[in-house]
TORKOL-4160 file (C-alpha; in steps of 0.2 Angstrom, whole numbers, padded with zeros to 4 digits, m for minus):
419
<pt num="1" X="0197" Y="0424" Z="0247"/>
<pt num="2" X="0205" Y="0428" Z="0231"/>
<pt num="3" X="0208" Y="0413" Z="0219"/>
<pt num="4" X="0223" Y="0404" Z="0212"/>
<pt num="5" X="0229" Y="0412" Z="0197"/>
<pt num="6" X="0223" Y="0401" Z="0181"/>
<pt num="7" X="0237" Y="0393" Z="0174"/>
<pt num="8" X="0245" Y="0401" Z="0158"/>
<pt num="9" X="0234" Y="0395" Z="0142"/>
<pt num="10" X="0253" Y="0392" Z="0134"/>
<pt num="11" X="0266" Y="0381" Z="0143"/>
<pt num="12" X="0285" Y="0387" Z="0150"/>
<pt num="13" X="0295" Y="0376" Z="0135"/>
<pt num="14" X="0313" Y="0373" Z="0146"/>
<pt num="15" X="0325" Y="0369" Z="0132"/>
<pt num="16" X="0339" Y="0355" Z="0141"/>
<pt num="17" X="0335" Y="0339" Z="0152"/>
<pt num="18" X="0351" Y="0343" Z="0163"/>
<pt num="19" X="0350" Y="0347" Z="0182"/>
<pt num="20" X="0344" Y="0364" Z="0181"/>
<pt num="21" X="0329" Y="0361" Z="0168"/>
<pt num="22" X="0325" Y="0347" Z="0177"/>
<pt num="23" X="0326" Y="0356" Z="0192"/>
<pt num="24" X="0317" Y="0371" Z="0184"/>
<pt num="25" X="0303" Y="0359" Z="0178"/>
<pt num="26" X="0299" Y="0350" Z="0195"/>
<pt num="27" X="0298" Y="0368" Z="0202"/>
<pt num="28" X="0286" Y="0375" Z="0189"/>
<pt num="29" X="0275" Y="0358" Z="0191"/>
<pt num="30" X="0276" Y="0363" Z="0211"/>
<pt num="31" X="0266" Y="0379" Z="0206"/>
<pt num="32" X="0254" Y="0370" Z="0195"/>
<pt num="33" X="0261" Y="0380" Z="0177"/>
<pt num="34" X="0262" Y="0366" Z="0164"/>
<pt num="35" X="0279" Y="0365" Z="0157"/>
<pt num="36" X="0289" Y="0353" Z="0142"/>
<pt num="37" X="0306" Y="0349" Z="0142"/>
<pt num="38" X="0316" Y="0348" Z="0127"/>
<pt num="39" X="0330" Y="0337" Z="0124"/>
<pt num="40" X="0341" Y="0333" Z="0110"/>
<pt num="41" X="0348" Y="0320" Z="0117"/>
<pt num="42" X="0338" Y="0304" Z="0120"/>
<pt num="43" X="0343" Y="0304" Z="0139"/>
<pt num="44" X="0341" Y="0316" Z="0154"/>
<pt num="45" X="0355" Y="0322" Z="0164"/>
<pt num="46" X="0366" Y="0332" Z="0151"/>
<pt num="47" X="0386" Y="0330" Z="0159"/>
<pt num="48" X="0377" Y="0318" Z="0173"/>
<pt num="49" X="0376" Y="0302" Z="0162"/>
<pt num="50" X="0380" Y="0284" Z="0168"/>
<pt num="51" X="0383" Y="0270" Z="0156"/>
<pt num="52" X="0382" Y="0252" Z="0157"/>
<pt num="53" X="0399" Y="0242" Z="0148"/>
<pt num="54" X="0400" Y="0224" Z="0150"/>
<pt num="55" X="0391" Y="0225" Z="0169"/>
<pt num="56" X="0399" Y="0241" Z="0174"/>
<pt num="57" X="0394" Y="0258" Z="0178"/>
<pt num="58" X="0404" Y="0270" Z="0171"/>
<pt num="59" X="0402" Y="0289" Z="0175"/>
<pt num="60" X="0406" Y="0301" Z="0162"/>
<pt num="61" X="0418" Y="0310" Z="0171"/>
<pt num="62" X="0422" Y="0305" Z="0190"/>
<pt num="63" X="0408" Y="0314" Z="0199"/>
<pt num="64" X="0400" Y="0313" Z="0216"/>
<pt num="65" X="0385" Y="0321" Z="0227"/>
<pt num="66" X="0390" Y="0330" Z="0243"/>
<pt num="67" X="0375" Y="0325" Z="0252"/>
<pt num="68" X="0378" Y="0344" Z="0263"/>
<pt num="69" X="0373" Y="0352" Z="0246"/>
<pt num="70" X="0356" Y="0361" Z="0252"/>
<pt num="71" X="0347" Y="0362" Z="0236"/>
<pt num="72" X="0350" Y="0345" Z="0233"/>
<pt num="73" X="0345" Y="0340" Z="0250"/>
<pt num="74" X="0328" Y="0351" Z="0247"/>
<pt num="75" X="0326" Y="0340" Z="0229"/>
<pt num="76" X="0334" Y="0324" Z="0231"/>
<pt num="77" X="0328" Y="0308" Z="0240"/>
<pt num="78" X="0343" Y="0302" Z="0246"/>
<pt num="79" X="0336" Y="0286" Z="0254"/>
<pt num="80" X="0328" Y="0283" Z="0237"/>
<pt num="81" X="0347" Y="0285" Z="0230"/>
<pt num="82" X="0356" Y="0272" Z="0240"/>
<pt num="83" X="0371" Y="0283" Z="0242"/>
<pt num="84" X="0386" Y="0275" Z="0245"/>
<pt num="85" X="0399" Y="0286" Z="0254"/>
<pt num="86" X="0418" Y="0286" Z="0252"/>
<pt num="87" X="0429" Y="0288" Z="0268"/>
<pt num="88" X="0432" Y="0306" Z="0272"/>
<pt num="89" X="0450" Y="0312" Z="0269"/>
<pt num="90" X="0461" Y="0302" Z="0257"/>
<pt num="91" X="0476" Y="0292" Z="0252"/>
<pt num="92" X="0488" Y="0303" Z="0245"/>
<pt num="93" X="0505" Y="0295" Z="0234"/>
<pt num="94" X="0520" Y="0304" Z="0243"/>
<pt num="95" X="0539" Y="0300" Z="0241"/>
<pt num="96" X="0535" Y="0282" Z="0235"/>
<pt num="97" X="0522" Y="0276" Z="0248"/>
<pt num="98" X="0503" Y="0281" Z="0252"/>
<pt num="99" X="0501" Y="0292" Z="0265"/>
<pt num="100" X="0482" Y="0295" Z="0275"/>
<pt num="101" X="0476" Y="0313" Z="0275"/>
<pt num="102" X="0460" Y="0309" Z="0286"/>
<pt num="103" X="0447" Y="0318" Z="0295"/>
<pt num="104" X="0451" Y="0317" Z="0311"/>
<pt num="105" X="0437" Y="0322" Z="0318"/>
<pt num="106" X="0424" Y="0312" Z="0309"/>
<pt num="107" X="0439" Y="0297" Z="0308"/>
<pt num="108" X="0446" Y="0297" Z="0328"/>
<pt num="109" X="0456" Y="0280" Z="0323"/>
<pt num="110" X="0463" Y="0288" Z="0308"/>
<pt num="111" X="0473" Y="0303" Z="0318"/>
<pt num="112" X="0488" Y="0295" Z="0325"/>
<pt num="113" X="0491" Y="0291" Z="0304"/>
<pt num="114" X="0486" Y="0308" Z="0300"/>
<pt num="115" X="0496" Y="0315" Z="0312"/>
<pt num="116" X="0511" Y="0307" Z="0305"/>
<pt num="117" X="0508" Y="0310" Z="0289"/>
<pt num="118" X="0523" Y="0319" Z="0281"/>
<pt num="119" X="0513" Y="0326" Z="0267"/>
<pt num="120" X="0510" Y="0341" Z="0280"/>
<pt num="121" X="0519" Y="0350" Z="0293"/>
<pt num="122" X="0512" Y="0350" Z="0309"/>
<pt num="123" X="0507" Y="0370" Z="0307"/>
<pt num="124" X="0499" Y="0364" Z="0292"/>
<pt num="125" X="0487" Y="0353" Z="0301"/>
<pt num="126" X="0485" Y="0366" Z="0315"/>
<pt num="127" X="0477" Y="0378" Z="0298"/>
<pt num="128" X="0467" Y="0363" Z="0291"/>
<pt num="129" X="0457" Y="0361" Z="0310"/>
<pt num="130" X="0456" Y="0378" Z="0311"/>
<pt num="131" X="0449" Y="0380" Z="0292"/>
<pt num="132" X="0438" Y="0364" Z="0295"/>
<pt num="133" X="0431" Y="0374" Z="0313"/>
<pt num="134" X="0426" Y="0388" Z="0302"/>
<pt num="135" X="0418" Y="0378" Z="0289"/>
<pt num="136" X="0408" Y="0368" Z="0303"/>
<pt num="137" X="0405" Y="0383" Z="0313"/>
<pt num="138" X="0395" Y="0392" Z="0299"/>
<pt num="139" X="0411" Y="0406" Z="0296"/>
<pt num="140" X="0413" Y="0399" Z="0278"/>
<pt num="141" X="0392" Y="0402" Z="0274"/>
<pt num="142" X="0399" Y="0421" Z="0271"/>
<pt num="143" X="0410" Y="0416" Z="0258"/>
<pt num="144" X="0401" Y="0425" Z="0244"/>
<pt num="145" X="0404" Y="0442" Z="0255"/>
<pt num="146" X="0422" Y="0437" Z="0256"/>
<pt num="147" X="0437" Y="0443" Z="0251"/>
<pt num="148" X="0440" Y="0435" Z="0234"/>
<pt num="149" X="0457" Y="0430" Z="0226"/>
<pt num="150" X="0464" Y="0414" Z="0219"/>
<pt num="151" X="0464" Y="0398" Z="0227"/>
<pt num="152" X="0481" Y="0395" Z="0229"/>
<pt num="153" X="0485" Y="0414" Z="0233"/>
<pt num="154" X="0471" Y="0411" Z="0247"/>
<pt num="155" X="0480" Y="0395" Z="0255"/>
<pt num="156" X="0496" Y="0403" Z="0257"/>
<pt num="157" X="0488" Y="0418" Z="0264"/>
<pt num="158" X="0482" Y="0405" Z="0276"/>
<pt num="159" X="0502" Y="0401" Z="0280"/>
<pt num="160" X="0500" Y="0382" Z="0271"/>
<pt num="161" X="0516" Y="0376" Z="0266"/>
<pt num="162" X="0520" Y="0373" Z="0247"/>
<pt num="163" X="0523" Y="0354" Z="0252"/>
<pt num="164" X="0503" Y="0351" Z="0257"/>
<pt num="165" X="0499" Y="0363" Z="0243"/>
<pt num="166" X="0506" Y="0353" Z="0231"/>
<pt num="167" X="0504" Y="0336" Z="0241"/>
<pt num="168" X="0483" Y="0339" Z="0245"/>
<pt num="169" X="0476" Y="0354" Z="0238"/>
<pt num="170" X="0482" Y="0353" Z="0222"/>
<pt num="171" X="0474" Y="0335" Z="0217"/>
<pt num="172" X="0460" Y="0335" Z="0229"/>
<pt num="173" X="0453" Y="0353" Z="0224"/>
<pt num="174" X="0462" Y="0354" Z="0208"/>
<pt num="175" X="0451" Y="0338" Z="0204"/>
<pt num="176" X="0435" Y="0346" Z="0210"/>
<pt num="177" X="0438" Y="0362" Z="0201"/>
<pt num="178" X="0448" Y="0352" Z="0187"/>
<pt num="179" X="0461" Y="0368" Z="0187"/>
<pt num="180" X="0477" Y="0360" Z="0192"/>
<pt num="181" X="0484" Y="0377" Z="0195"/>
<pt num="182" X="0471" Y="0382" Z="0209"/>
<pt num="183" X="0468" Y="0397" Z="0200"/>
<pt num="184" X="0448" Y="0393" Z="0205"/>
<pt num="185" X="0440" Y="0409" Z="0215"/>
<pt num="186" X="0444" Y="0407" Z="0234"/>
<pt num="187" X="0425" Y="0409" Z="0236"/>
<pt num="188" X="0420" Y="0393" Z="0226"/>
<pt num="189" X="0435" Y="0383" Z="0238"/>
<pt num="190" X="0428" Y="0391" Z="0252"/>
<pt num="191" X="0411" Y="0384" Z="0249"/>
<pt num="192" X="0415" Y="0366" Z="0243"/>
<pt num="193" X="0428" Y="0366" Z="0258"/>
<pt num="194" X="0414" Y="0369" Z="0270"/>
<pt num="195" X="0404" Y="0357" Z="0259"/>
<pt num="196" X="0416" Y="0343" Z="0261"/>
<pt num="197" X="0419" Y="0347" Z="0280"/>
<pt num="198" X="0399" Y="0346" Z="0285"/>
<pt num="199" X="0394" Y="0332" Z="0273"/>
<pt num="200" X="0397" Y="0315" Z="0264"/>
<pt num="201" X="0403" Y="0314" Z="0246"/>
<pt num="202" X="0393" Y="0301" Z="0239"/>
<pt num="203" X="0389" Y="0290" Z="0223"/>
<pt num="204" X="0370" Y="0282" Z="0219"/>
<pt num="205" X="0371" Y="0265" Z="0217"/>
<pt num="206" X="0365" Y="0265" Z="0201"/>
<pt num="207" X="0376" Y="0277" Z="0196"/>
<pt num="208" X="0376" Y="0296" Z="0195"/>
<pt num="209" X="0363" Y="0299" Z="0182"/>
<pt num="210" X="0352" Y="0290" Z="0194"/>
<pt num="211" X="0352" Y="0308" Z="0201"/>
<pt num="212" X="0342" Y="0317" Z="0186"/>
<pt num="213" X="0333" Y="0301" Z="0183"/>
<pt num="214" X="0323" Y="0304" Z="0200"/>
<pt num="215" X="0323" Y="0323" Z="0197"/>
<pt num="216" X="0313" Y="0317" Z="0181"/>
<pt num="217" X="0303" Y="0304" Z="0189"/>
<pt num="218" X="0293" Y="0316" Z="0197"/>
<pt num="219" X="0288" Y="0327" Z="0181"/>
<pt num="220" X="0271" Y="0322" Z="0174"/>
<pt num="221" X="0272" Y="0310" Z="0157"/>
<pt num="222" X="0273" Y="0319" Z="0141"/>
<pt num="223" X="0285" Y="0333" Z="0151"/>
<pt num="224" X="0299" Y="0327" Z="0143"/>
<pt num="225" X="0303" Y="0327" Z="0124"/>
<pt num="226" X="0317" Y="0317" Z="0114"/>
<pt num="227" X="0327" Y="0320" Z="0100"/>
<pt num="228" X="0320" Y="0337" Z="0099"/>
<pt num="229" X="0335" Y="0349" Z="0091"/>
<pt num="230" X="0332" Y="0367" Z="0098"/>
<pt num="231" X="0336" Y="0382" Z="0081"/>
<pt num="232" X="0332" Y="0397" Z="0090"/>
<pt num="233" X="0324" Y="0404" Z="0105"/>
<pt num="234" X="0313" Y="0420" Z="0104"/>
<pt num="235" X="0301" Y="0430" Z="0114"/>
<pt num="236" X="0287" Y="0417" Z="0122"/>
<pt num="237" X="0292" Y="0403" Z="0108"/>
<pt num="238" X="0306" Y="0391" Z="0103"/>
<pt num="239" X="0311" Y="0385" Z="0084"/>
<pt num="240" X="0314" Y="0367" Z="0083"/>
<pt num="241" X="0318" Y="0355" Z="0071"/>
<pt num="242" X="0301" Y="0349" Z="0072"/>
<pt num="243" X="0294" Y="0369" Z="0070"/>
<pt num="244" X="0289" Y="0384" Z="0079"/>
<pt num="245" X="0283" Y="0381" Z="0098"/>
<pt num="246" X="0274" Y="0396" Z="0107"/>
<pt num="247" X="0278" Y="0399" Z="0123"/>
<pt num="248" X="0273" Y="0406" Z="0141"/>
<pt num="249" X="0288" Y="0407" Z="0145"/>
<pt num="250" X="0307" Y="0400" Z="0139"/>
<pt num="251" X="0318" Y="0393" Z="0151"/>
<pt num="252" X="0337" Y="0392" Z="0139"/>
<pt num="253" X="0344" Y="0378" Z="0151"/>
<pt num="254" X="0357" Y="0372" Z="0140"/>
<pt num="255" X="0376" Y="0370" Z="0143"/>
<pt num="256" X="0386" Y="0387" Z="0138"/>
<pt num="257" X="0391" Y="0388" Z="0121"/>
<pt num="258" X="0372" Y="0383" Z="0117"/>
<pt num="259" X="0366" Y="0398" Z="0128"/>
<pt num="260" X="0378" Y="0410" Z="0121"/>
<pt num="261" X="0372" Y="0406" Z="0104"/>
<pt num="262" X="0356" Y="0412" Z="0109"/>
<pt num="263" X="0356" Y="0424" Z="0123"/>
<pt num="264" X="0364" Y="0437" Z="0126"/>
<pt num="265" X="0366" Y="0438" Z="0144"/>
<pt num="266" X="0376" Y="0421" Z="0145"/>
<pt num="267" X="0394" Y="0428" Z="0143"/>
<pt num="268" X="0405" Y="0414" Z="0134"/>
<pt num="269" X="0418" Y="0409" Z="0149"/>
<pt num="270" X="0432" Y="0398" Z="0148"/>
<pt num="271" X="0431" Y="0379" Z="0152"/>
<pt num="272" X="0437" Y="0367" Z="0161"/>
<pt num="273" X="0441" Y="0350" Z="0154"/>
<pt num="274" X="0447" Y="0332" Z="0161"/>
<pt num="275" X="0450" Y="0314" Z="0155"/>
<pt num="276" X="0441" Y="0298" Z="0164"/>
<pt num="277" X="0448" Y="0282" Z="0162"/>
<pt num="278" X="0440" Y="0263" Z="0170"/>
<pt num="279" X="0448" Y="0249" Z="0171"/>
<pt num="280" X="0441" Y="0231" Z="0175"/>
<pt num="281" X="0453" Y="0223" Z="0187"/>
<pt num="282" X="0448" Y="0206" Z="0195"/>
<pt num="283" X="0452" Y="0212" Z="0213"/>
<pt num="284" X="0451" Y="0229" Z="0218"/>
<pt num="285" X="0469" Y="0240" Z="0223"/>
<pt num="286" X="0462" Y="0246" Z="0236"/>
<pt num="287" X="0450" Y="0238" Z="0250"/>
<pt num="288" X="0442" Y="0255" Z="0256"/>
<pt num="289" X="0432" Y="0266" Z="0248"/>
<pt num="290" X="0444" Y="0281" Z="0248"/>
<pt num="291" X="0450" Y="0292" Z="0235"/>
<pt num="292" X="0469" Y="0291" Z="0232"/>
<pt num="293" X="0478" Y="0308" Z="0226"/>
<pt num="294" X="0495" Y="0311" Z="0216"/>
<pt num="295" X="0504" Y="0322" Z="0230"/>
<pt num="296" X="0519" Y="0317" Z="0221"/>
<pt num="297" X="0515" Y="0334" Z="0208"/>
<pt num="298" X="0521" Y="0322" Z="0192"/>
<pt num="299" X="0513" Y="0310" Z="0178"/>
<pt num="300" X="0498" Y="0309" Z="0172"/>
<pt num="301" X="0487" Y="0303" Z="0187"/>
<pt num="302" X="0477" Y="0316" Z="0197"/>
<pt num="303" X="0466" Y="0304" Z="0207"/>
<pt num="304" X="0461" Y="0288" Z="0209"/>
<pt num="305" X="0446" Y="0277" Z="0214"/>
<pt num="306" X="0437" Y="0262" Z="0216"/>
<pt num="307" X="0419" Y="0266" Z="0215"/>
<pt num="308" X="0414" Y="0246" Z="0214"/>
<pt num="309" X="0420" Y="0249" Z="0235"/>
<pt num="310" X="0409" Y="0263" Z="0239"/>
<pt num="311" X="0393" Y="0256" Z="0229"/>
<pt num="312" X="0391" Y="0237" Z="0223"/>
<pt num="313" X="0381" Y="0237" Z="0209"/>
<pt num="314" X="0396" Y="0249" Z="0201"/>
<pt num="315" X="0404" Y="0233" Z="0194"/>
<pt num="316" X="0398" Y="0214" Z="0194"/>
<pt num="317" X="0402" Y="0201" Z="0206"/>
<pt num="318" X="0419" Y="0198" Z="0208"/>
<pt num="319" X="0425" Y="0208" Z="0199"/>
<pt num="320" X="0432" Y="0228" Z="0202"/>
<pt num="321" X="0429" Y="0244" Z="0192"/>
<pt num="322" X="0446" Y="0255" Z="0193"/>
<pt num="323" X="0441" Y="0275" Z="0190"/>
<pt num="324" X="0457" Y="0288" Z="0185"/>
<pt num="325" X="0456" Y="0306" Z="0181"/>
<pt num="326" X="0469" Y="0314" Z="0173"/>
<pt num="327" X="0470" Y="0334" Z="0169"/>
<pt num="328" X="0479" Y="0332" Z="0155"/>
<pt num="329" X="0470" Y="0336" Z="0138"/>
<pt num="330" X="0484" Y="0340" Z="0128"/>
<pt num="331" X="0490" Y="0320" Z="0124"/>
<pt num="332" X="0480" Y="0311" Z="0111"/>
<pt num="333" X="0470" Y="0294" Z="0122"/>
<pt num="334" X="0481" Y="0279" Z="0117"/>
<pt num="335" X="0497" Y="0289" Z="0125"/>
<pt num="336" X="0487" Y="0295" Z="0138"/>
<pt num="337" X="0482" Y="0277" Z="0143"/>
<pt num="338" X="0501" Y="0271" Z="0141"/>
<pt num="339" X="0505" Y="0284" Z="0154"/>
<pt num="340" X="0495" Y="0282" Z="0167"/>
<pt num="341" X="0497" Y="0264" Z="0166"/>
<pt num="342" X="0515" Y="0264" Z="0167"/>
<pt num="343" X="0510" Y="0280" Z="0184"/>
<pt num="344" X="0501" Y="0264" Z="0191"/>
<pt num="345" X="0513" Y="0249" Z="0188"/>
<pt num="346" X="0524" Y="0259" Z="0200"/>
<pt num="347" X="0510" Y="0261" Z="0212"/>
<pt num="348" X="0502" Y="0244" Z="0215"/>
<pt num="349" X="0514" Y="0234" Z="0204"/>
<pt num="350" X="0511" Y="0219" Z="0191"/>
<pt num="351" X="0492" Y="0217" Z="0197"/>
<pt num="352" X="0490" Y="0232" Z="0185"/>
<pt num="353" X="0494" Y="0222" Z="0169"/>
<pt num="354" X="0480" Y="0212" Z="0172"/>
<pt num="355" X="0468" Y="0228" Z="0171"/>
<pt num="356" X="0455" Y="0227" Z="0154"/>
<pt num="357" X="0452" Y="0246" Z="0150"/>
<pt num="358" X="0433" Y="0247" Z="0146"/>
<pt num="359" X="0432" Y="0266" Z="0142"/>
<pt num="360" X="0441" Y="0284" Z="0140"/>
<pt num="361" X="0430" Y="0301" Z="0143"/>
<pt num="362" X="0440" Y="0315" Z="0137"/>
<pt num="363" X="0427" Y="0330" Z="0143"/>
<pt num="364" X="0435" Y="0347" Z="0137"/>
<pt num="365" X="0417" Y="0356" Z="0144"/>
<pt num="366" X="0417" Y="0347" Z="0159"/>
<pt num="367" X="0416" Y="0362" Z="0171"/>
<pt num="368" X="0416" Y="0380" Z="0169"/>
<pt num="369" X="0432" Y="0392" Z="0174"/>
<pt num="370" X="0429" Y="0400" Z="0188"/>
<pt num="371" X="0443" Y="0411" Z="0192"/>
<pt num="372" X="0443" Y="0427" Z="0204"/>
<pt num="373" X="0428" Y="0440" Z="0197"/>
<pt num="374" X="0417" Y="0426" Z="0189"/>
<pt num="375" X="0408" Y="0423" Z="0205"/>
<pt num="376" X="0405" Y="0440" Z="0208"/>
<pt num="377" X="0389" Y="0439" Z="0210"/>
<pt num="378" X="0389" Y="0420" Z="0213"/>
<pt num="379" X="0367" Y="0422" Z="0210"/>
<pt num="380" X="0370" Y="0428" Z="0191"/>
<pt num="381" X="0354" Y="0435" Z="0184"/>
<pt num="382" X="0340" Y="0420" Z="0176"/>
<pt num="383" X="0329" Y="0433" Z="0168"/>
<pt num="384" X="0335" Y="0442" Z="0153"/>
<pt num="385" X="0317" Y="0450" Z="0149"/>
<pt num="386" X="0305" Y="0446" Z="0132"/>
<pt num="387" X="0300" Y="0431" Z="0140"/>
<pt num="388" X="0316" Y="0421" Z="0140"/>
<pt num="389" X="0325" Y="0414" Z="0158"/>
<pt num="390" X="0342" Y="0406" Z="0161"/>
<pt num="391" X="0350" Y="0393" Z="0173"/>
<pt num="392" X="0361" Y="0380" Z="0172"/>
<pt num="393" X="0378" Y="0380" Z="0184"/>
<pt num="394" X="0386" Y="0396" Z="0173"/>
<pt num="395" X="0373" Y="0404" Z="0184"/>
<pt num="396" X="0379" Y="0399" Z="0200"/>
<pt num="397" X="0393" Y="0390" Z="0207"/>
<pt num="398" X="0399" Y="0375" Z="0195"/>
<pt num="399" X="0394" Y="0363" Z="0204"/>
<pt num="400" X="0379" Y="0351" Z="0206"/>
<pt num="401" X="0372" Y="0363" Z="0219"/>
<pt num="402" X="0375" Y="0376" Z="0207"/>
<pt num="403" X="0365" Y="0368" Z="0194"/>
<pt num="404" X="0350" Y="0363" Z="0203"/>
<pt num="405" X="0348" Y="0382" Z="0213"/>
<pt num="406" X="0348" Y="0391" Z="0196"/>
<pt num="407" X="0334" Y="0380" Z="0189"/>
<pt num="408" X="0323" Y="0383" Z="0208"/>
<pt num="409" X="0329" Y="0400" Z="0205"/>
<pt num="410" X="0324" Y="0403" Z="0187"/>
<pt num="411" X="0307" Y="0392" Z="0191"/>
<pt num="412" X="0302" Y="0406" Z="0205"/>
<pt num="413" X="0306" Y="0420" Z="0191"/>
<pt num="414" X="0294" Y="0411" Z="0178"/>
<pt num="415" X="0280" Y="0409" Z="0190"/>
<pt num="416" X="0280" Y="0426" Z="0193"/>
<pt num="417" X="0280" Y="0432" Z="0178"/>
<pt num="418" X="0266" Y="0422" Z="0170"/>
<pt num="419" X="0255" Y="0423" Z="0187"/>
């Protein structure tokens, strides 16, 4: 019986804590090849951080975990994560008034509501069953074969109206894509739809950078290296402020303009940005843990949430943390905040004076652009030869899925290349 392969007398240096060199690294200590992670930061998690103001837990950026994401299913512990789930569907701001958009077949005492809703004809409920039946059913699993065009272009192929266009799709995916215009590959809606339809969208309870925290909690101590600032990458070694570090194997899983700098397989690609704004408010403006979306096409407010509804330990007791995404990174913050303030008064009225504003992220490189022909392929290459790998979610689909496959996938590409 032939034995294990001895592990390389070098280890695999993965430059970037994020999802993907996390992921990357848990995978590589699943093969037994020794592995260090280097970090400029003094944190895991790259653009999945959680901060704590004044009791609070405050996202950078409004992000959640689809608990139907596989690879994360594969990595995560979701029990460990004490997900709390928002209510599938949403509130949407229509002519003056909330209107519920729910699921109504994961919400039964939610449909007479939906099916009153004005935010959509009743052919354009007939289309989301039917797009949701194909999600469910496994027809939307094929997207990456199918036909690819813009989102917005797809949708009215579909026969949706302009008004639940601009009512739903437009926040809600616009928000997830952070492209107001739907200009986001019909491939990449076709797979968070289906995402959405077959799963639950989530926060940890301790925050979203719980998620890499557990991703690093399985690595062996000493994996991981702070405040280590990466110069230059070469065959089988990196250059750091701290000087030269030979190599098995380099794993480059940085953001995109870091990877660029440095590999020339990592095409520069536009990005997409978005501004976060939280609020402490002494009661919440909504009871349920639902997301509430601007349907109404104007002002500064995309969506809305209260993430102290759908996990606790979000804000402290008594008291409510108010989250607000906005699109809009072409107003300086103080104007921003006046704005969506004002948005708000008209929505829940004087109760919005009394909110304390605890922090404003304004995150130009949230999320990749992904219009029609970047995700073609969707499973960009992770090897680029001379001992150097790629992942990160420029190598996938934008997304936490994304993230987390490229760094499996480059893991597998390392292991055998150094067996």
């Amino acid at each position: 019986m032939p034995e294990d392969p001895a592990p390389p007398s070098e280890p695999v240096v993965i430059v970037g804590a994020g999802l993907a060199g996390l992921s990357c690294a848990k995978q590589l200590a699943g093969h037994g090849i020794p592995c260090v992670v280097l970090e400029a930061d003094s944190e895991v998690g790259g653009r999945v951080r959680t901060d704590s103001v004044d009791g609070f837990l405050l996202d950078r950026g409004f992000q959640v975990l689809l608990t139907s994401y596989p690879e994360a299913q594969k990595q995560l512990d979701y029990d460990a994560l004490r997900l709390g789930r928002f209510e599938p569907g949403a509130l949407i701001r229509y002519e003056g008034k909330f209107r519920r958009f729910a699921d109504p077949f994961r919400r039964p005492s939610k449909t007479l509501a939906t099916a009153l809703s004005p935010v959509a004809t009743l052919a354009d409920k007939l289309r989301v069953a039917r797009l949701r039946y194909s999600a469910t059913a496994g027809a939307a699993s094929n997207y990456a074969d199918n036909t690819e065009e813009t989102t917005r272009d797809y949708l009215r192929r579909l026969g949706f109206s302009d008004r639940v266009i601009t009512a739903f799709f437009t926040p809600f995916f616009g928000g997830v894509f952070l492209d107001g215009s739907l200009a986001t590959s019909s491939r990449m809606f076709e797979c968070i739809f289906g995402m959405f339809a077959t799963g639950d969208a989530t926060l940890p309870a301790d925050g979203m950078q719980a998620i890499p925290h557990q991703l690093a909690g399985a690595l062996r101590p000493g994996t991981l290296r702070f405040g280590v600032h990466v110069t230059g990458v070469g065959a089988r070694h990196v250059e750091t402020s701290e000087g030269r570090i030979d190599a098995a194997a380099v794993v480059v899983a940085t953001d995109l303009p870091s990877a660029t700098e440095w590999v020339d397989e990592a095409s520069p690609r536009e990005w997409c940005g978005t501004t976060c704004l939280y609020f402490a408010a002494d009661r919440p403006p909504i009871e349920e843990p639902t997301l509430v979306l601007n349907g109404e096409g104007k002002g500064p407010v995309n969506t809305l949430c209260v993430p102290s509804q759908v996990s606790a330990k979000y804000a402290p007791a008594g008291a409510a943390l108010v989250s607000v995404s906005s699109l809009d990174m072409a107003t300086d913050e103080e104007p921003l905040r006046e704005r969506v303030l004002e948005q708000l008064r008209g929505w829940y009225g004087e109760q919005v004076d009394g909110w304390r504003h605890l922090r404003t992220y304004r995150i130009p490189h949230a999320l990749p652009a992904q219009p029609v022909g970047s995700l073609a392929p969707i499973e960009k290459t992770v090897t680029t030869g001379a001992g150097v790998f790629l992942c990160g979610d420029h190598r996938d689909t934008a997304s936490i899925q994304g993230a987390m496959v490229s760094g499996r996938r480059a893991a597998e590409a390392v292991a055998a290349s150094v067996a």
